[in-house]
Biopython code that builds the backbone (N, CA, C, O; Angstrom):
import numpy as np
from Bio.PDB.StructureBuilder import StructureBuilder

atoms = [
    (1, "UNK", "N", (-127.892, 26.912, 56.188)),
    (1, "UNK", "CA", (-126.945, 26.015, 55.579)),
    (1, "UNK", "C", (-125.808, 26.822, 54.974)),
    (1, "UNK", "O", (-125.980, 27.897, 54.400)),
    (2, "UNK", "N", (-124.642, 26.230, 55.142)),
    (2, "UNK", "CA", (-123.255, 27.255, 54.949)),
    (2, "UNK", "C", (-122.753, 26.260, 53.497)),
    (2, "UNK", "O", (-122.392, 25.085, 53.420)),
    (3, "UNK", "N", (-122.912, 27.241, 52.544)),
    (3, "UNK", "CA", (-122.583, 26.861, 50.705)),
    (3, "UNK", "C", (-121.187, 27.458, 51.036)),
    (3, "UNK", "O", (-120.910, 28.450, 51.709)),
    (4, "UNK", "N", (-120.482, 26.688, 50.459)),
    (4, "UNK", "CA", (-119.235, 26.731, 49.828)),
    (4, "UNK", "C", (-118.778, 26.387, 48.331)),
    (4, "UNK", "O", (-118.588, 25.320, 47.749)),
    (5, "UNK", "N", (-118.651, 28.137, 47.835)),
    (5, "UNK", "CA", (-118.176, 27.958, 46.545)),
    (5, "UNK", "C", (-116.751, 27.798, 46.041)),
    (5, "UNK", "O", (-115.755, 28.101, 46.698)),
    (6, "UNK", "N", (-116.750, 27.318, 44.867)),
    (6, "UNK", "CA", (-115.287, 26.443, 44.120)),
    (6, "UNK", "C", (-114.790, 27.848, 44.475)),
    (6, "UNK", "O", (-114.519, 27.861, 45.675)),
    (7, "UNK", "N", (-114.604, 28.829, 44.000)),
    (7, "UNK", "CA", (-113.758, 29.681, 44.403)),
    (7, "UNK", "C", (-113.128, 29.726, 45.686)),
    (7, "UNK", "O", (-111.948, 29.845, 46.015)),
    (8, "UNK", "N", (-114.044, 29.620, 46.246)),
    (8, "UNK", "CA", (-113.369, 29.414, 48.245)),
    (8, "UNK", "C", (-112.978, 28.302, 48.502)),
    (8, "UNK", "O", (-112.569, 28.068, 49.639)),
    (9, "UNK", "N", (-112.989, 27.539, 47.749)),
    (9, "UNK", "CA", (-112.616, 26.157, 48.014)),
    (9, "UNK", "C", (-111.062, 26.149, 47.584)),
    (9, "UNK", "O", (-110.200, 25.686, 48.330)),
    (10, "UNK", "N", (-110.718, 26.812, 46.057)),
    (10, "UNK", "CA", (-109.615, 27.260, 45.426)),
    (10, "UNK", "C", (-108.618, 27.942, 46.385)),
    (10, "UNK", "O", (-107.430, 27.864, 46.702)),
    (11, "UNK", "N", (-109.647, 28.601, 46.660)),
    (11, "UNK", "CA", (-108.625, 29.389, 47.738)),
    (11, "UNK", "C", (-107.803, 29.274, 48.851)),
    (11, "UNK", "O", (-106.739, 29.785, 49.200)),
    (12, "UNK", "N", (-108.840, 28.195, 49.471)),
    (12, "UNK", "CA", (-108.589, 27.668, 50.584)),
    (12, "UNK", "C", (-107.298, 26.834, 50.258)),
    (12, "UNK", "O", (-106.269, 26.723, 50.925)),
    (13, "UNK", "N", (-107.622, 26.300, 49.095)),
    (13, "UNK", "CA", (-106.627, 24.980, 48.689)),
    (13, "UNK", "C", (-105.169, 25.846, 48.595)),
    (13, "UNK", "O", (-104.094, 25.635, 49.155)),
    (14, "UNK", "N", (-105.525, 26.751, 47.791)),
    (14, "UNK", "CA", (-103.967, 27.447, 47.696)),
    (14, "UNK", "C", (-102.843, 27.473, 49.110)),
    (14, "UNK", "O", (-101.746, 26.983, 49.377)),
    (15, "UNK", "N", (-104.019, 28.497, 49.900)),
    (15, "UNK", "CA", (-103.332, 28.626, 51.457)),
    (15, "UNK", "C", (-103.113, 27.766, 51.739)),
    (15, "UNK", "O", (-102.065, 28.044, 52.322)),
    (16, "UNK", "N", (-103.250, 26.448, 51.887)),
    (16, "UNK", "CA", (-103.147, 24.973, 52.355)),
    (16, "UNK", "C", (-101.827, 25.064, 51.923)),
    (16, "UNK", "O", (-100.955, 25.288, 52.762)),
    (17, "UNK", "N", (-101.522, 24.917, 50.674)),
    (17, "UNK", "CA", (-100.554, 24.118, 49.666)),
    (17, "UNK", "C", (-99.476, 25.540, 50.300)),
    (17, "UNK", "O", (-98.407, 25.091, 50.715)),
    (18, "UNK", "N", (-99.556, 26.720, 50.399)),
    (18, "UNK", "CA", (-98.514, 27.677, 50.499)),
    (18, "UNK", "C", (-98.121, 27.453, 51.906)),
    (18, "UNK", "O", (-96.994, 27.795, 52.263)),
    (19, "UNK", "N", (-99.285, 26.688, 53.073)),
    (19, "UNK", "CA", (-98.589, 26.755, 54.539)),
    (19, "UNK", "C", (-97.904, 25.453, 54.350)),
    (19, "UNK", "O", (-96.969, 25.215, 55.115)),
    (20, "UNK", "N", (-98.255, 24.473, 53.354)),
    (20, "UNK", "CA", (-97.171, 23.148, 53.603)),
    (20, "UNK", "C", (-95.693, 23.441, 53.242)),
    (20, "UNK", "O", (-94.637, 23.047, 53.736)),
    (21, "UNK", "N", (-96.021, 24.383, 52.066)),
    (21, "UNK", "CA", (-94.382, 24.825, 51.284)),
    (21, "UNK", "C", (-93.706, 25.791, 52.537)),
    (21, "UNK", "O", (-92.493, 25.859, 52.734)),
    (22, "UNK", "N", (-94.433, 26.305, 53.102)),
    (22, "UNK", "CA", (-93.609, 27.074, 54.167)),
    (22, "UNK", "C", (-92.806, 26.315, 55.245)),
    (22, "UNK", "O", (-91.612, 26.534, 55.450)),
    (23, "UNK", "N", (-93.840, 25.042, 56.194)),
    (23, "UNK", "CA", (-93.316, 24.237, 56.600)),
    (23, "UNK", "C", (-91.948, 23.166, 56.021)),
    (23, "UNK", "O", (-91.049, 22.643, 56.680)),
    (24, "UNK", "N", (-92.162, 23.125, 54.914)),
    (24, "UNK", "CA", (-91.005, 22.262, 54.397)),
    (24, "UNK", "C", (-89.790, 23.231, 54.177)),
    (24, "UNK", "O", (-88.644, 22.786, 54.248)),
    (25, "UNK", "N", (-90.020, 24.481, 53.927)),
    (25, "UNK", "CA", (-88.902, 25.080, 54.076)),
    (25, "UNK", "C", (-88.190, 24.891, 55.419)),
    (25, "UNK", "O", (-87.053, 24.431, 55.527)),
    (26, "UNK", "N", (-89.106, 25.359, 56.608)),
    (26, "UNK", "CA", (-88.188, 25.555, 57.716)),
    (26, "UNK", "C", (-87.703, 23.936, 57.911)),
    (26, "UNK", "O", (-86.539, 23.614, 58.147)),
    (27, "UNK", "N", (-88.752, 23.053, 57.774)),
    (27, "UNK", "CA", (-88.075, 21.611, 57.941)),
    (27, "UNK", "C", (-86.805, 21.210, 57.356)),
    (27, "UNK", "O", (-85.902, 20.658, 57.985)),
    (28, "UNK", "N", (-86.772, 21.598, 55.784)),
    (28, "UNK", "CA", (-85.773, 21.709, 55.374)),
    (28, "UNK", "C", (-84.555, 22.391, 55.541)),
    (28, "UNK", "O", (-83.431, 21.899, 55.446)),
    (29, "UNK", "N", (-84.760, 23.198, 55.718)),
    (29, "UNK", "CA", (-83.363, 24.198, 56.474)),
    (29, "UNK", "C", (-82.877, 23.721, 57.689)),
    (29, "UNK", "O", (-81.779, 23.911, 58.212)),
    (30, "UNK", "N", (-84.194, 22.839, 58.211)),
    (30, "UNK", "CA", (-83.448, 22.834, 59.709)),
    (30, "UNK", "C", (-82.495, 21.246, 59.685)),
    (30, "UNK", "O", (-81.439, 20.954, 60.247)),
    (31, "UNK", "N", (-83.369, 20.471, 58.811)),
    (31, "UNK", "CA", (-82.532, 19.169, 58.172)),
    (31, "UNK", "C", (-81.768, 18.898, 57.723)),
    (31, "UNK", "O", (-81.153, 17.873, 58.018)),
    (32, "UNK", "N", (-81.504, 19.546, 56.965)),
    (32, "UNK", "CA", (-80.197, 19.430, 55.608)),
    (32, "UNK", "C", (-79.880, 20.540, 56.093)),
    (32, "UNK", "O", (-80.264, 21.247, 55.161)),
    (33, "UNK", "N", (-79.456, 21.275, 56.871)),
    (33, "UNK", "CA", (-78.448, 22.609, 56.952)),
    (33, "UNK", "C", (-77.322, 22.411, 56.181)),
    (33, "UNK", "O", (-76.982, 23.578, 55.987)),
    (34, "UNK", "N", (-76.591, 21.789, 55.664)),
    (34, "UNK", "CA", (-75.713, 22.144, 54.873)),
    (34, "UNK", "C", (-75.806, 22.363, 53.661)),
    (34, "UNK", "O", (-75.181, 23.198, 53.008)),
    (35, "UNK", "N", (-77.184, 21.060, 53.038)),
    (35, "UNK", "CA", (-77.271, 21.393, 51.594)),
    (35, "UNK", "C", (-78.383, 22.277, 51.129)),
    (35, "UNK", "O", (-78.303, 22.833, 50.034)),
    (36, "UNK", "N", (-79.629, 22.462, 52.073)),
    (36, "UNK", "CA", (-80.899, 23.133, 51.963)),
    (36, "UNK", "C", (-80.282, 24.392, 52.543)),
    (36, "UNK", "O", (-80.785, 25.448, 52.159)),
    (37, "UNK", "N", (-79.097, 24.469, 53.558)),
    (37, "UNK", "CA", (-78.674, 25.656, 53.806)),
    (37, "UNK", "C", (-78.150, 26.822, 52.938)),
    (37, "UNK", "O", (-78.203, 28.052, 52.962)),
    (38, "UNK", "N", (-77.560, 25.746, 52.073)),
    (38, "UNK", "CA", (-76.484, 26.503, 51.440)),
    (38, "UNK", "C", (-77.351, 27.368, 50.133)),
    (38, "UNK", "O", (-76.900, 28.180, 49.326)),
    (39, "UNK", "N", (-78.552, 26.913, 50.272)),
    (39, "UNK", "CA", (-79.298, 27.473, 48.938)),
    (39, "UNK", "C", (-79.668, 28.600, 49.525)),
    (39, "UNK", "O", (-79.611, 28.885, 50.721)),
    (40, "UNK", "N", (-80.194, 29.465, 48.294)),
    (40, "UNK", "CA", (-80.783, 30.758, 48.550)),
    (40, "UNK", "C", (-82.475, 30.712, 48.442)),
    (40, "UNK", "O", (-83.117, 29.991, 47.678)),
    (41, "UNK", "N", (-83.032, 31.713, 49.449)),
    (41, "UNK", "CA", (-83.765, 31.329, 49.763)),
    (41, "UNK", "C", (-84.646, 31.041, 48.650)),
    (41, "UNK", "O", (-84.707, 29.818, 48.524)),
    (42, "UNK", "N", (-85.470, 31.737, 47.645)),
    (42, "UNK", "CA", (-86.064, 31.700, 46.776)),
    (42, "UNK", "C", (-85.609, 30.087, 45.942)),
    (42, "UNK", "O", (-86.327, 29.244, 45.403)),
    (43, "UNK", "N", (-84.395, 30.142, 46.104)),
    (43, "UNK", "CA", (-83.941, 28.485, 45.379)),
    (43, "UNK", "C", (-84.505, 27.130, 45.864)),
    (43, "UNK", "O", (-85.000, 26.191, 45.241)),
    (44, "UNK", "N", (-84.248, 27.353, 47.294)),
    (44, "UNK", "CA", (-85.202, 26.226, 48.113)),
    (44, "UNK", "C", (-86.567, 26.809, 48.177)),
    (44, "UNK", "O", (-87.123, 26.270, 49.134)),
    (45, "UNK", "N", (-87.152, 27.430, 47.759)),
    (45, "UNK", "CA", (-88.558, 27.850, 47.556)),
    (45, "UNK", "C", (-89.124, 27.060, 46.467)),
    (45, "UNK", "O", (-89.902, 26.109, 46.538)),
    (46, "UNK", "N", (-88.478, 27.743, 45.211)),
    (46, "UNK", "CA", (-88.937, 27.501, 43.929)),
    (46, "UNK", "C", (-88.477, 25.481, 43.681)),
    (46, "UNK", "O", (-89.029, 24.694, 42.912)),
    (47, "UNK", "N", (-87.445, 25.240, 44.548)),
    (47, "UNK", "CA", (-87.158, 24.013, 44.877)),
    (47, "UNK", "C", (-88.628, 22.787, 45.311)),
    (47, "UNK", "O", (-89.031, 21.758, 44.769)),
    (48, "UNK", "N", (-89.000, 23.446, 46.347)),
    (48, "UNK", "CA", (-90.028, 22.931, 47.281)),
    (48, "UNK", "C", (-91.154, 22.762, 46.380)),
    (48, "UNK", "O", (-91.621, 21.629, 46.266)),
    (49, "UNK", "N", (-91.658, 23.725, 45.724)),
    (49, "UNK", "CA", (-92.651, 23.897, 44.815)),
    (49, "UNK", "C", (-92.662, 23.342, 43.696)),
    (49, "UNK", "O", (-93.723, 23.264, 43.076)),
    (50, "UNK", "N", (-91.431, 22.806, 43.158)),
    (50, "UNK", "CA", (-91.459, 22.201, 41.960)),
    (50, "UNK", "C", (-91.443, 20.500, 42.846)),
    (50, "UNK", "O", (-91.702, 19.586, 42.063)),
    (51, "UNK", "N", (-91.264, 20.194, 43.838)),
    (51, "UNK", "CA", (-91.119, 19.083, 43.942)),
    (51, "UNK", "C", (-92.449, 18.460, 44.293)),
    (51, "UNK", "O", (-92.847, 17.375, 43.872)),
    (52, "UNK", "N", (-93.262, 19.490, 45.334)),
    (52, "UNK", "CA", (-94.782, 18.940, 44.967)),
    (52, "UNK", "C", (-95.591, 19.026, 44.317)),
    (52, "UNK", "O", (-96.753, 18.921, 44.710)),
    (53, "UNK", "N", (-95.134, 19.334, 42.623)),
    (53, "UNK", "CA", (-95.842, 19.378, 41.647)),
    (53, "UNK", "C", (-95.217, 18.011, 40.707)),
    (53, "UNK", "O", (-95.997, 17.412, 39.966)),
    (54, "UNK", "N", (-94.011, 17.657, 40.790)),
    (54, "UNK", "CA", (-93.970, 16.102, 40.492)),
    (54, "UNK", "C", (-94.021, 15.828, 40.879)),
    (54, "UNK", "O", (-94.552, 14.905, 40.262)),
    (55, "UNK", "N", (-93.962, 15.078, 42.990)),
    (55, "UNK", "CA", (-94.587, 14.280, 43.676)),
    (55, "UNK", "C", (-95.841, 13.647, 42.937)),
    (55, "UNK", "O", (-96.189, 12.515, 42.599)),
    (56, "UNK", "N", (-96.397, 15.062, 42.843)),
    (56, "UNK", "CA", (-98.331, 14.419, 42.342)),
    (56, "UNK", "C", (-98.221, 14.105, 40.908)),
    (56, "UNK", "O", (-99.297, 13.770, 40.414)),
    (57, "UNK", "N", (-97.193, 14.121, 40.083)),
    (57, "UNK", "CA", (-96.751, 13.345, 39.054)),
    (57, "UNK", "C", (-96.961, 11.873, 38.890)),
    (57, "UNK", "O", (-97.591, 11.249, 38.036)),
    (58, "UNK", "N", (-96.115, 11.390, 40.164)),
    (58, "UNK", "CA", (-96.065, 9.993, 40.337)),
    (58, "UNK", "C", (-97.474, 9.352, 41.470)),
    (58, "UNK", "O", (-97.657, 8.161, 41.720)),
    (59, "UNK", "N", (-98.151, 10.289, 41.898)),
    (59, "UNK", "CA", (-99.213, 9.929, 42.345)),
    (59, "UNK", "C", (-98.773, 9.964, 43.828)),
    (59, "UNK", "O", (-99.078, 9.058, 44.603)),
    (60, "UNK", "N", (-98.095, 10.969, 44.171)),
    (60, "UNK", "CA", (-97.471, 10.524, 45.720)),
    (60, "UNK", "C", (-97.879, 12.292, 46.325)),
    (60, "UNK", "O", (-97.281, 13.360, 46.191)),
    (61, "UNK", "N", (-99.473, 11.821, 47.169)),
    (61, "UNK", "CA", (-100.172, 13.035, 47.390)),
    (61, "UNK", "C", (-100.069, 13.614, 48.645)),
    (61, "UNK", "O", (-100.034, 14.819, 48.892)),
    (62, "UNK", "N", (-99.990, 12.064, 49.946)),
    (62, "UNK", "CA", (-100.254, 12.846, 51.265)),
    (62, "UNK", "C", (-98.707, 13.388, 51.865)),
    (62, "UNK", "O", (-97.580, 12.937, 51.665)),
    (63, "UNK", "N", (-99.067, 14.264, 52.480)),
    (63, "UNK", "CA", (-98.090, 14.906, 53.149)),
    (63, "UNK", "C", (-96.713, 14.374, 53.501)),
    (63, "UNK", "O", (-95.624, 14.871, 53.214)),
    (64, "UNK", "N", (-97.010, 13.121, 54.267)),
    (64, "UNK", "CA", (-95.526, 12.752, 54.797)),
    (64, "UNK", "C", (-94.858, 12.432, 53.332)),
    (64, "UNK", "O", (-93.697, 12.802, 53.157)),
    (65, "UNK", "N", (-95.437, 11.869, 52.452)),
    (65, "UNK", "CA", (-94.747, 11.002, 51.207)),
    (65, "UNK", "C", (-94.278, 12.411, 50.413)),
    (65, "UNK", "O", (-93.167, 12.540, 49.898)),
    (66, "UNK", "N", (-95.169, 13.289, 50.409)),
    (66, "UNK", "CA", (-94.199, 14.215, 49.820)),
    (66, "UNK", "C", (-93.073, 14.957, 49.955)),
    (66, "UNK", "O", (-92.273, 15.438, 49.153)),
    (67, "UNK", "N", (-93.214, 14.947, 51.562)),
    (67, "UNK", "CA", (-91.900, 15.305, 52.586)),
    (67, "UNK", "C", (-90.890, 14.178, 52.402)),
    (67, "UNK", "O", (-89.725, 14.354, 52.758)),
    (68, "UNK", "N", (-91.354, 12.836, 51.771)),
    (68, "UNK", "CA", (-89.986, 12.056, 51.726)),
    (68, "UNK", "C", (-89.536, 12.267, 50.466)),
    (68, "UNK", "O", (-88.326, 12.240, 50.241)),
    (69, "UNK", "N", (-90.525, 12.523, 49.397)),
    (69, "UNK", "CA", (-90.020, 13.138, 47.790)),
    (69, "UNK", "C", (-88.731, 14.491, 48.091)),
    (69, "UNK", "O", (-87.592, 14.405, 47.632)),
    (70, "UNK", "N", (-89.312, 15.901, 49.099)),
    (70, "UNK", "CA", (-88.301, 16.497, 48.768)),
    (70, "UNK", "C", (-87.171, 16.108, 49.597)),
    (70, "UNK", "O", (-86.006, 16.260, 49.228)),
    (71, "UNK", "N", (-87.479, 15.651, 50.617)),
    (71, "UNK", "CA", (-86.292, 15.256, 51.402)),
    (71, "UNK", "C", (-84.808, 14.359, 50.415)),
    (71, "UNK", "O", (-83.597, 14.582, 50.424)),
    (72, "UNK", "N", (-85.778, 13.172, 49.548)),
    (72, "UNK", "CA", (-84.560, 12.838, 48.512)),
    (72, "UNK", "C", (-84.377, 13.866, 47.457)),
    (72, "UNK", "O", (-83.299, 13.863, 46.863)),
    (73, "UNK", "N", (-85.092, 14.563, 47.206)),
    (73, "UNK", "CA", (-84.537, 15.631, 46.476)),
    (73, "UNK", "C", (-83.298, 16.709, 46.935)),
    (73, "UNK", "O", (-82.562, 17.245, 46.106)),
    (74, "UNK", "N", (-83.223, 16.880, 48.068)),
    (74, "UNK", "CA", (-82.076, 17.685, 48.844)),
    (74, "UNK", "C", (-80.914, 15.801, 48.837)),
    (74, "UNK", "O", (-79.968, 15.580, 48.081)),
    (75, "UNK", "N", (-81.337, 15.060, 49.654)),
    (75, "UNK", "CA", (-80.124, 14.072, 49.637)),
    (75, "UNK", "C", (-79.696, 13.381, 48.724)),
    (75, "UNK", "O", (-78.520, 13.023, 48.678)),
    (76, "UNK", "N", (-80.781, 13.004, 47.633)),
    (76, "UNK", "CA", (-79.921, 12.594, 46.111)),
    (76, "UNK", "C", (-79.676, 13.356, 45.098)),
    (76, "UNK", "O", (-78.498, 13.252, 44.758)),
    (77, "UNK", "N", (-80.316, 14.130, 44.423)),
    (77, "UNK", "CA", (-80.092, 14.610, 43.586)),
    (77, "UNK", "C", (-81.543, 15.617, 43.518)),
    (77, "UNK", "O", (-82.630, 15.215, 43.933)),
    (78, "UNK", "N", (-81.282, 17.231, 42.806)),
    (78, "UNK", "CA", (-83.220, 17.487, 42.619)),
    (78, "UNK", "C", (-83.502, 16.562, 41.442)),
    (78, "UNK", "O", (-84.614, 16.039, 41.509)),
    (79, "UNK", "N", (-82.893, 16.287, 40.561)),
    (79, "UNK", "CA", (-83.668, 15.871, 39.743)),
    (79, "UNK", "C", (-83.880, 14.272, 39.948)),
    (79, "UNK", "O", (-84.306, 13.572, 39.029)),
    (80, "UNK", "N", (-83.580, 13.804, 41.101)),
    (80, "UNK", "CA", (-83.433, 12.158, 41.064)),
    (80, "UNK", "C", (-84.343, 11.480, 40.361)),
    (80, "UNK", "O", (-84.132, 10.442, 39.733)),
    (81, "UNK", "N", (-85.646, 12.223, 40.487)),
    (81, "UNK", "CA", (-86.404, 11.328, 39.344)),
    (81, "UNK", "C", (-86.218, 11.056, 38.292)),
    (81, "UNK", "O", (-86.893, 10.076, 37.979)),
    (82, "UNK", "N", (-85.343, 11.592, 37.158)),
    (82, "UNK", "CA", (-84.892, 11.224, 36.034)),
    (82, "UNK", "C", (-83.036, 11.194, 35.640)),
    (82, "UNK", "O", (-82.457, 10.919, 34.590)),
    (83, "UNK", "N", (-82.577, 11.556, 36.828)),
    (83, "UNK", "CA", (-81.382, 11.672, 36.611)),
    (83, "UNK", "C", (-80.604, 10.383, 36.325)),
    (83, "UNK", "O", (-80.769, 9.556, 37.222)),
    (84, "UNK", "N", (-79.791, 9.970, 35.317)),
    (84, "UNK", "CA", (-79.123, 8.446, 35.377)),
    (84, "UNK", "C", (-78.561, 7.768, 36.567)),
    (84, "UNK", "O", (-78.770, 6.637, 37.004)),
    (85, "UNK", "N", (-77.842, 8.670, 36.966)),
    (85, "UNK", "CA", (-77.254, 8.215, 38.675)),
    (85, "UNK", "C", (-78.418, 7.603, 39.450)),
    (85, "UNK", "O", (-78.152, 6.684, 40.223)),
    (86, "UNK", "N", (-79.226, 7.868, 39.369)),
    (86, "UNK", "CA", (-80.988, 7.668, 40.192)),
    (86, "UNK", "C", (-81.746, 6.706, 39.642)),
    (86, "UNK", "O", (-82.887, 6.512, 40.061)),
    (87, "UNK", "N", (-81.170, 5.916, 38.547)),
    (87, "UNK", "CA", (-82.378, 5.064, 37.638)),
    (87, "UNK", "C", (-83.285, 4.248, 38.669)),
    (87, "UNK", "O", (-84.479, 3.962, 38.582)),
    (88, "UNK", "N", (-82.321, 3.950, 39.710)),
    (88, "UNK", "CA", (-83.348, 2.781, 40.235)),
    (88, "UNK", "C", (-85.170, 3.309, 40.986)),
    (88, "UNK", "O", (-86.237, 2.731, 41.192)),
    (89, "UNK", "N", (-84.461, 5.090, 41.219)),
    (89, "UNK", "CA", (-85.793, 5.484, 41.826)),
    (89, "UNK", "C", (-86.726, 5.814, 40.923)),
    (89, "UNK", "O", (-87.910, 5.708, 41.242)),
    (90, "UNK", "N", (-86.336, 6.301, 39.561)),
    (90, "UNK", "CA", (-87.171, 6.838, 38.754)),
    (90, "UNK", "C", (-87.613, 5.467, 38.093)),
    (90, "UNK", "O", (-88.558, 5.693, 37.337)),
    (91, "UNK", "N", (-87.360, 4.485, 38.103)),
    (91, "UNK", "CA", (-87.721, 2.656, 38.078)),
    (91, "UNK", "C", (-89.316, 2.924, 39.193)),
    (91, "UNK", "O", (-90.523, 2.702, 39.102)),
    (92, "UNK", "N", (-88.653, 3.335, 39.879)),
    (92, "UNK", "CA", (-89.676, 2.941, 41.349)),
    (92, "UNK", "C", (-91.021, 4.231, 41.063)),
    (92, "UNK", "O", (-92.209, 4.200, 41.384)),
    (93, "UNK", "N", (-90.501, 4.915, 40.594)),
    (93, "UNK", "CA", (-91.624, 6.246, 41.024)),
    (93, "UNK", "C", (-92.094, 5.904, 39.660)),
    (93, "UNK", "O", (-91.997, 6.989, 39.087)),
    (94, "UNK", "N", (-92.530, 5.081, 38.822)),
    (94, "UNK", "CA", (-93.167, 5.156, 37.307)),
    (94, "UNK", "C", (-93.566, 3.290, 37.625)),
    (94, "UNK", "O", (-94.245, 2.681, 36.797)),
    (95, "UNK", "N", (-93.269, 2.897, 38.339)),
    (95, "UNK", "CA", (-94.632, 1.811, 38.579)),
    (95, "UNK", "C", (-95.961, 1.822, 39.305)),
    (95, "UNK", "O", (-96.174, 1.865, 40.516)),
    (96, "UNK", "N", (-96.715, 1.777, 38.396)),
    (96, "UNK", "CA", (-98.092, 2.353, 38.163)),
    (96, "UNK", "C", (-98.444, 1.523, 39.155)),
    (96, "UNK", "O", (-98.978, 2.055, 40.128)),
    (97, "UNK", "N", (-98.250, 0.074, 39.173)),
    (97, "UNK", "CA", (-98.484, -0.908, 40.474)),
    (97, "UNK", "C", (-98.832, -0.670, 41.642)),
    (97, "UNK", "O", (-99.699, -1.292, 42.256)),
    (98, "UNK", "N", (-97.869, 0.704, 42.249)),
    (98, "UNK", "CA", (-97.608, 0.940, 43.406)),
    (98, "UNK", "C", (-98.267, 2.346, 43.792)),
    (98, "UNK", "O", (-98.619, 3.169, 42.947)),
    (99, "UNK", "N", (-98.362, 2.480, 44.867)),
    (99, "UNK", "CA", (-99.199, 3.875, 45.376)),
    (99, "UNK", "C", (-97.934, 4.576, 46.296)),
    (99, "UNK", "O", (-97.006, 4.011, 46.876)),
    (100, "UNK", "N", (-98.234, 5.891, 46.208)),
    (100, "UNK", "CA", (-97.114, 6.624, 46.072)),
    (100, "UNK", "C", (-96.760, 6.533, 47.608)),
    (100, "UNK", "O", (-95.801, 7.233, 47.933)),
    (101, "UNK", "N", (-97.465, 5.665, 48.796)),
    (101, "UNK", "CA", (-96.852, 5.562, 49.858)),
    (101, "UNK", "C", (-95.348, 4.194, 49.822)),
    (101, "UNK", "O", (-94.261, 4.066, 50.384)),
    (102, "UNK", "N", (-96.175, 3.417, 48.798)),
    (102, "UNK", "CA", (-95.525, 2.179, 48.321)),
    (102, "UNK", "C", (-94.377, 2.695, 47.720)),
    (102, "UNK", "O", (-93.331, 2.096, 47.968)),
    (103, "UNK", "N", (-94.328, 3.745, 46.929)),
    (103, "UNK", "CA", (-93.218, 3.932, 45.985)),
    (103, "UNK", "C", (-92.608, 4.394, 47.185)),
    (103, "UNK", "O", (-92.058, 3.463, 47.775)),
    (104, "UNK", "N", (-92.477, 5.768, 47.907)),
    (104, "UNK", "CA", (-91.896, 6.077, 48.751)),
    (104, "UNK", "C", (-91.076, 5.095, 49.658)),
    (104, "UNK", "O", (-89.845, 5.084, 49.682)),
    (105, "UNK", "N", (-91.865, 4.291, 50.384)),
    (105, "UNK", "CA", (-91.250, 3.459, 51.186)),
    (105, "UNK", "C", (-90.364, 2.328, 50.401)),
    (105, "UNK", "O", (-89.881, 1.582, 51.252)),
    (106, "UNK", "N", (-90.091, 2.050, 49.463)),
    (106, "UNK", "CA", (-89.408, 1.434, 48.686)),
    (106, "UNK", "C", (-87.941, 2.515, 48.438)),
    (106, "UNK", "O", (-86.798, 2.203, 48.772)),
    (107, "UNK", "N", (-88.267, 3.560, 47.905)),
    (107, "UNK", "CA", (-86.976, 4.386, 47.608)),
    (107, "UNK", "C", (-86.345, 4.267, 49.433)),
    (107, "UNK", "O", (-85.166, 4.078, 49.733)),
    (108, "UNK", "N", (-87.150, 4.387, 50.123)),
    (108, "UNK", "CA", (-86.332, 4.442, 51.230)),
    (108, "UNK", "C", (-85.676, 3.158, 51.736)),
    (108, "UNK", "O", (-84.535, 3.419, 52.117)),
    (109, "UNK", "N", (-85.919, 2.137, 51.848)),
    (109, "UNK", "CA", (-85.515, 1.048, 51.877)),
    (109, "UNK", "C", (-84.558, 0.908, 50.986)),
    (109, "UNK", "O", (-83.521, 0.485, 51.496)),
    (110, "UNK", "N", (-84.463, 1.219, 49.128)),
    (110, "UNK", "CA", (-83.496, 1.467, 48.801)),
    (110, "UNK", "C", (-82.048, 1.998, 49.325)),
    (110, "UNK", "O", (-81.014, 1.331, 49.270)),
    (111, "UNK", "N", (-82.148, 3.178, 49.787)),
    (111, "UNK", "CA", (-81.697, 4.066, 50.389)),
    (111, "UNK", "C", (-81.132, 3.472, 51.486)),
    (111, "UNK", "O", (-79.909, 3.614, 51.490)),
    (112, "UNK", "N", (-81.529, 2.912, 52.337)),
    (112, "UNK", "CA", (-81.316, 2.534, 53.885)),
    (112, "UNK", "C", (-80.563, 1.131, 53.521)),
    (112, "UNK", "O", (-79.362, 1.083, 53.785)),
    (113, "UNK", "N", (-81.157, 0.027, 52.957)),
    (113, "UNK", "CA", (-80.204, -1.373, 52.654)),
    (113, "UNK", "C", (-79.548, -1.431, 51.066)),
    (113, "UNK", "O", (-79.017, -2.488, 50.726)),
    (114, "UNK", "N", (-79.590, -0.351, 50.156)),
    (114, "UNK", "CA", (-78.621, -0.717, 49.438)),
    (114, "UNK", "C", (-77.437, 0.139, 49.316)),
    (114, "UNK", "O", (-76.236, -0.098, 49.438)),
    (115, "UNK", "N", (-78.247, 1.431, 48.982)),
    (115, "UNK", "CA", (-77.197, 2.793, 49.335)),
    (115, "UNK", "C", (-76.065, 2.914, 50.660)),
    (115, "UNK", "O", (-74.952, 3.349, 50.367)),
    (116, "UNK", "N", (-76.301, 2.583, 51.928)),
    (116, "UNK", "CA", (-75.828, 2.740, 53.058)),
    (116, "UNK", "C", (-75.134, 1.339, 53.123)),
    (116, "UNK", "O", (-74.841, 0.864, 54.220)),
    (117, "UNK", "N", (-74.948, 0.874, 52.310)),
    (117, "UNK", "CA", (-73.932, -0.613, 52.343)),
    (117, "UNK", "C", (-72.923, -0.236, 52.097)),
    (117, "UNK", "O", (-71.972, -1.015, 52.035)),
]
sb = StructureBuilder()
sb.init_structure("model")
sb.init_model(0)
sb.init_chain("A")
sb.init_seg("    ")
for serial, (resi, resn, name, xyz) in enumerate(atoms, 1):
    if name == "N":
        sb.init_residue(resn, " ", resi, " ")
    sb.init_atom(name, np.array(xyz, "f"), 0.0, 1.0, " ", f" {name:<3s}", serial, name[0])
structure = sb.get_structure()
């Protein structure tokens, strides 16, 4: 029988979490080239990393939803979650109601029928 201890489990988790931040970099660079471009690299690093540590703030855990957290983080603002210009998302990402696929798909719909009007 193959035991797996919290330590390896820790570990494992880390590498996980460091190959997603890697992926969102290149995703990001390759997406936003102008505005994820224009950063330096360590900036969109330390960028990426702070954003899936409030993602899981608002309870918004699996992968794609967090890829839509930084993605509005490069197209609205980084701080959109609390920034005034942004109220309506940081409205959206602090109702407890909703699960963070729910919140997500709401900011985007935001985004898509009110913003793009």
């Amino acid at each position: 029988m193959l035991i797996i201890r919290k330590g390896q489990m820790d570990t494992l988790g880390e590498y996980m979490n460091r190959c997603f931040e890697d992926d969102m970099y290149q995703y990001l660079r390759s997406r936003f080239k102008r505005r994820a471009g224009a950063m330096e690299k360590n900036e969109l690093r330390d960028l990426i990393h702070q954003g899936v540590e409030r993602a899981k703030l608002y309870g918004i855990k699996k992968k794609k939803d967090v890829r839509r957290y930084l993605e509005c983080m490069i197209d609205l603002e980084h701080d959109f979650d609390t920034n005034e210009k942004t109220i309506w998302a940081a409205n959206i990402l602090r109702d407890l109601s909703l699960s963070g696929s729910e919140k997500m798909d709401r900011i985007d719909n935001y985004q898509t029928f009110v913003l793009r009007e």
